[in-house]
N, C-alpha and C positions, 0 to 999 in steps of 0.2 A: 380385278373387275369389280366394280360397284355397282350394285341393281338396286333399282328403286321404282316407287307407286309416282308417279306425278313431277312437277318440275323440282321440288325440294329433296335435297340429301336427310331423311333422317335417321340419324344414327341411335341405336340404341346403347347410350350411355352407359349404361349400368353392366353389357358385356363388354367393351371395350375395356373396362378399366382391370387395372393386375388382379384384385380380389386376394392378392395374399400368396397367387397359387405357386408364383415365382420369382426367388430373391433378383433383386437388381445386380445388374452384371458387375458396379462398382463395389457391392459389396461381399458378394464371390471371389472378385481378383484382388480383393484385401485378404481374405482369408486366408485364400492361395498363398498370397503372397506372405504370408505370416507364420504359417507354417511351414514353408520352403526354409524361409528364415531360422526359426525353430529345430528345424530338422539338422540345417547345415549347422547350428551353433551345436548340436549333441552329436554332430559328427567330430566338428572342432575342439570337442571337450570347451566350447564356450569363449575361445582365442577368436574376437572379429578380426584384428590385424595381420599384418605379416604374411611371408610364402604360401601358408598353411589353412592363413585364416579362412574365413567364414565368406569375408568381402571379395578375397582373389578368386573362391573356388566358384563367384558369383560373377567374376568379372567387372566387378565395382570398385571404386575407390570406401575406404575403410573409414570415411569422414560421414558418404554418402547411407553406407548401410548404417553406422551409429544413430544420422538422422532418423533412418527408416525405422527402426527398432526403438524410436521415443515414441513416434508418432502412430507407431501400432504398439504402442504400449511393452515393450518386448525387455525383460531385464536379465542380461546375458547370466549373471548370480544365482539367478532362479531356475536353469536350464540345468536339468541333470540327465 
């Protein structure tokens, strides 16, 4: 429901907008998703590939997660 003084909508701008209070959803579900990533590689001892890997136990192809792990920065080397 939107209430208002007179025929014009006005909004007060300045509460409308985020102010900082809460990260955007895209950049939570990168997070999340980075450290699921993360997690499952210190499960795998850092193997993306194969039965065991990182990618199956994700239900992805192993081409797919190697993308995902350049593009969140992720270097399976550094994962202990």
């Amino acid at each position: 429901m939107i209430l208002t003084h007179g025929t014009a909508l006005q909004a007060p701008i300045a509460e409308l907008g985020n102010s900082g209070r809460n990260t955007p959803v895209s950049v939570r579900y990168e997070a999340d998703h980075r450290d699921e990533i993360v997690r499952l590689l210190r499960v795998t001892s850092g193997r993306v590939g194969g039965r065991d890997g990182a990618a199956a136990r994700m239900g992805i192809k192993r081409t797919t997660l190697i993308s995902r792990m350049k593009r969140l920065g992720i270097d399976r080397r550094k994962i202990s």
